[in-house]
N, C-alpha and C positions, 0 to 999 in steps of 0.2 A: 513356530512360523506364524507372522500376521495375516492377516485376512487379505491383505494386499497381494504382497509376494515376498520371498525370502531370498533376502540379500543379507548377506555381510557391510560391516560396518566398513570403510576403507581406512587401512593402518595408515597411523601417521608417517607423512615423509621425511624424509632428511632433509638437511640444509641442502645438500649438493642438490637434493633434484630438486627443490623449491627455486634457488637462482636459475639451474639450465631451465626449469621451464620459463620464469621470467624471463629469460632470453629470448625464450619460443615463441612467446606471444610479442616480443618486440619485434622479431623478424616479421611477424603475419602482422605486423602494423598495428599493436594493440597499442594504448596510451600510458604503458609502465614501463618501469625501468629496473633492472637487475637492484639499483643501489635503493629504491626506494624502499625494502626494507629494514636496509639500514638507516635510512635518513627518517629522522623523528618525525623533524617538519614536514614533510611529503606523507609520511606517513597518518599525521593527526588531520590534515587536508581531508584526506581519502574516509577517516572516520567519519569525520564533520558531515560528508555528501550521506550519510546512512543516517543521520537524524534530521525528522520530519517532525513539529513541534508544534501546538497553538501558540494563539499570542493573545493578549489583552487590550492591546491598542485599539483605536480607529481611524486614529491617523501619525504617518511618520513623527512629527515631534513633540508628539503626546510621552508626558512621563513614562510613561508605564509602557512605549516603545521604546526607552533608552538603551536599555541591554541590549534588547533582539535587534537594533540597529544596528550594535559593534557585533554582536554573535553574527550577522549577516555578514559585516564588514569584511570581518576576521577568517570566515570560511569556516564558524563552527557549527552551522547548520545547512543542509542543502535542500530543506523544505518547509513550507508552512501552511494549516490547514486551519481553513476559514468558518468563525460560527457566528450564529444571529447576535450574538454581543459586537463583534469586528464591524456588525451594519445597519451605520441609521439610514442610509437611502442608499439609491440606485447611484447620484450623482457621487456623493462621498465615499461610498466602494469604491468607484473606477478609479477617483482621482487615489486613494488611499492606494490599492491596487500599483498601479502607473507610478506610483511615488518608488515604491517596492524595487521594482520591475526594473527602476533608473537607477538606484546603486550599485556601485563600480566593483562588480565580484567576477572571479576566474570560471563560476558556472553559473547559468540561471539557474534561478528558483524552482523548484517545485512547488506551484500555486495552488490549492487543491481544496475543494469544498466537497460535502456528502450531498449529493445534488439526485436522489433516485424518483422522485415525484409521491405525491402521497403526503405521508406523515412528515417522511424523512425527507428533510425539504432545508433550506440554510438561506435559499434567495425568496423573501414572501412577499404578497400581493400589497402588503400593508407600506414595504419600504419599494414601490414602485418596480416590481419585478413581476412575469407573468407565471401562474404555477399550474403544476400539472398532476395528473392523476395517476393514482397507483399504478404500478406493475401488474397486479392480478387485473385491474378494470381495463387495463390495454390488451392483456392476454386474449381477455375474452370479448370482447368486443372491437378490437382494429385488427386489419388486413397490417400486410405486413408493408405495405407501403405507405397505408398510414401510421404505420409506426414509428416507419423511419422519417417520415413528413412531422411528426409529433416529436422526436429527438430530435431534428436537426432545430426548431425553435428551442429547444431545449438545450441545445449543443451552442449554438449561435449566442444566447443570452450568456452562457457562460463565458464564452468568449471575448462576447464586447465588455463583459467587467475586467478583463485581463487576465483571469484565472487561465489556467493551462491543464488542471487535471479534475476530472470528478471521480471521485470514490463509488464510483457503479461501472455497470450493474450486478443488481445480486442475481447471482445465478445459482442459486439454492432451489432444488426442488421441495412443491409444496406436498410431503410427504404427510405430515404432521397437521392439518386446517386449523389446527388452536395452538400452534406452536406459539410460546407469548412472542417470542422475536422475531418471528416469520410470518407464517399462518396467520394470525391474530392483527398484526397490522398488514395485511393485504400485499406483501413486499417480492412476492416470485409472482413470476408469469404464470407458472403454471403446474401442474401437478406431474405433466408430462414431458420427461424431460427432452423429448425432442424439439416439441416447443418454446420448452424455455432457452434450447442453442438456437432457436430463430428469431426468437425477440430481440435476445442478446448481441444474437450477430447482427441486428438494424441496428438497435441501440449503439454500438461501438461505432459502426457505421458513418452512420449519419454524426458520432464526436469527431470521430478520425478526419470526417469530411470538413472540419470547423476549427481543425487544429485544436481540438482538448482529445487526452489523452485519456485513456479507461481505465477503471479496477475490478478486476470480478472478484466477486465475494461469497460467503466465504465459505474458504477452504478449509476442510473435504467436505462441506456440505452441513449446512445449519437449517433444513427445512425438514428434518425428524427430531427436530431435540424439545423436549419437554420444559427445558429452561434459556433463561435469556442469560446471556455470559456478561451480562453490565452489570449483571448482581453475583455472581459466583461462577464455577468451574458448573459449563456445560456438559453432561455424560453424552454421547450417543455412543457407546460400547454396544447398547441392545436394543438402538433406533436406526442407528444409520444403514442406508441400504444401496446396491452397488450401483443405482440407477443413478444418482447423486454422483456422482464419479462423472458422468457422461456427457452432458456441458461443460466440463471444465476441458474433457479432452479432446473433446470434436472442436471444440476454441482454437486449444495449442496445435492440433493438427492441420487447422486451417491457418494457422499462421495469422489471427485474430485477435493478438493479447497484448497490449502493451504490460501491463499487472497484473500479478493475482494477488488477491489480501491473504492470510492466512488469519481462520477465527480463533478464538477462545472453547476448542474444542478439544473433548476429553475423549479417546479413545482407546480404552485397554488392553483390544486387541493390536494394536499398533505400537502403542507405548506407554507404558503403565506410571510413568511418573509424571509426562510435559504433556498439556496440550497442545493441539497442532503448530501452533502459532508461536513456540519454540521447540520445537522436537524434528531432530533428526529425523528422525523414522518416515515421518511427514513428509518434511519436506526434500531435505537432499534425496532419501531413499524413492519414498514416493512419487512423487510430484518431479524430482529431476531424472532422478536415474530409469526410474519405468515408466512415468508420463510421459518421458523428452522436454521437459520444459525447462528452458535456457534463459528466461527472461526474467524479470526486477520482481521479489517476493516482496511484498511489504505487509509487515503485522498490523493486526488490529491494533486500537488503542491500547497500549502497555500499562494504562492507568486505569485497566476496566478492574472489576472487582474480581472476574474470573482469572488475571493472574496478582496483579498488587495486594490480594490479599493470603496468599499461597506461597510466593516466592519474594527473597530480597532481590533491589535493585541487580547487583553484583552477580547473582546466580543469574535472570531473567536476561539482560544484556551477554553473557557469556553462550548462555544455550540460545537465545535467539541467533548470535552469529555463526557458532558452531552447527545450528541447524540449516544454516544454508538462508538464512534472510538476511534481506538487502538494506533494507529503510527500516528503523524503530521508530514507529510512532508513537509520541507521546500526545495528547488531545486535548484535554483539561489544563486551557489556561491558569484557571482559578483557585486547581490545587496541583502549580507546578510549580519544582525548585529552578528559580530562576537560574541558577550555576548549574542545571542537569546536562546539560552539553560537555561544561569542562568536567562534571565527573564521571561522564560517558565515558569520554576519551581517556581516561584516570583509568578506569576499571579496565579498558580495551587494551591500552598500553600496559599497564601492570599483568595484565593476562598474558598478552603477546609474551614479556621480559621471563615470563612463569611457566609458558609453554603448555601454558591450556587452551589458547588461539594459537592456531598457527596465522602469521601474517597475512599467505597467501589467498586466507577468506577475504583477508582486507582488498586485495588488489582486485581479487574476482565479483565482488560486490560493485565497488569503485567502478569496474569496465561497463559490467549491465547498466548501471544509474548512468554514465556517460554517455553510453550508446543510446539509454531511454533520451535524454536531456536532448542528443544530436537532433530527434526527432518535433522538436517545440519551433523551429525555423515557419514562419505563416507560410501557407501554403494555399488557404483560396482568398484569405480576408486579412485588415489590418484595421486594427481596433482603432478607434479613433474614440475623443471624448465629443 
């Protein structure tokens, strides 16, 4: 039994109840279809919207945009995340941004930078952007209304570049004060995790109020771990502790979440082979079936050291979807296979044909990311250049 709770794995279904449900969900007005199954091309769409990728460019018809132009064009990616390479100024983001934003595709983008203040920072003071101060130096010194007065200029800047999502905040308690990844650069609110669900809940807050969308991070909690998972496989088997658990649920209880990331985290007691960030146990079991949470999982970078250097492509993409995540993120433009998109889809479909995916992760993926995407409509502001 894991430390969580013991459930059973769910046996796979048959074809007959995979179509009647597909049917079930068209009757309740979902965006699938019985045949889409069987329809490749419907099928390779639906993958496309689950990979989230950097890019090189910094502007639409720079060489080194050429691919990711047509992978946009084409529907074989349905997100991209922004780093201080993509921006020499404020003025050339928005237009570069807004260029994006204007090709002719079946679903917007997922626009997304790591925007949490502090270290971790992607918009700086240098390329005409205003920046803002740790997580821990807000914890402890703003009211919670200036916090949310401090995210929404936070919220708002992102906005007026045309981005749509930030990758915060972290809501990792600070269990660990020297953790390298946490602790060490100043990146939780606080030690306490009641606090850190009230900072968190301004923080989302004040985006929601801005039309950018949120990620809380990461999952099951990277503020006891002794290592940073951008160099290797994170343990917290005999750090993690259950208070860690408790911002992410008082979140999804409150109906607070647009995402949650899943880290490069190791836990034995959970599952002895995957860290969380493709593991079953994690996340279907965990995080769906006993947290209730029904909404878009998106992994951490898939190029960090904690998995790319443990697992192949092939394995890493199979158990990331069989564990119940929605978006693969791929982050590292500068050490990525420009083709990784059509060999997503390659490994996804060859899986499917193999009977090691069942399709219908594909369509349940596809629904959340659709349902997230419905919610990008402006709602107080309209970006303007």
């Amino acid at each position: 039994m894991n430390r969580y709770y013991k459930l059973s794995y769910l046996s796979k279904v048959t074809v007959q109840f995979v179509l009647l449900s597909l049917f079930t969900l068209v009757a309740n007005g979902q965006s699938q279809s019985p045949s889409d199954s069987l329809d490749p091309v419907a099928l390779e769409q639906k993958i496309g919207q689950m990979i989230m990728v950097g890019i090189r460019g910094t502007h639409l018809n720079a060489d080194a945009m050429e691919l990711t132009r047509s992978q946009i064009l084409s529907g074989d990616i349905g997100g991209i995340i922004f780093f201080k390479h993509n921006i020499k100024n404020s003025r050339q983001f928005r237009i570069f941004v807004k260029s994006l934003k204007a090709l002719p595709v079946n679903q917007p983008l997922l626009l997304a930078v790591d925007e949490e203040g502090g270290l971790v920072r992607r918009l700086r003071k240098s390329q005409g952007f205003e920046e803002f101060p740790t997580a821990a130096h807000v914890g402890a010194n703003l009211s919670m209304d200036e916090s949310y007065d401090l995210y929404s200029r936070m919220a708002d800047q992102i906005h007026q570049t045309g981005l749509n999502v930030n990758l915060a905040p972290v809501v990792d308690v600070n269990i660990n004060r020297i953790s390298p990844a946490i602790g060490q650069l100043n990146r939780s609110f606080s030690r306490n995790p009641g606090d850190v669900f009230d900072y968190s809940e301004a923080f989302i807050r004040a985006h929601n109020d801005s039309d950018v969308l949120t990620t809380l991070k990461h999952y099951p909690g990277h503020g006891s771990s002794r290592e940073d998972s951008h160099n290797g496989i994170t343990d917290i088997s005999s750090t993690w502790r259950s208070s860690e658990q408790v911002p992410f649920q008082r979140l999804i209880d409150s109906a607070k979440v647009d995402m949650i990331m899943a880290g490069h985290l190791m836990d034995k007691g959970v599952d002895s082979k995957y860290p969380a960030s493709i593991s079953n146990s994690h996340i279907q079991i965990t995080l769906r079936d006993d947290m209730g949470y029904t909404g878009v999982v998106i992994t951490d970078d898939l190029q960090m050291g904690a998995i790319i250097k443990r697992f192949e492509l092939e394995e890493i993409v199979i158990a990331a979807i069989n564990a119940g995540c929605d978006i693969l993120q791929f982050s590292d433009p500068l050490d990525l296979d420009e083709n990784l998109s059509r060999r997503i889809k390659e490994i996804v479909l060859q899986a499917i044909e193999n009977g090691q995916v069942d399709p219908q992760r594909i369509h349940e993926s596809y629904a959340r990311i659709i349902d997230l995407k419905s919610r990008l409509s402006p709602r107080l502001k309209v970006t303007s250049d």
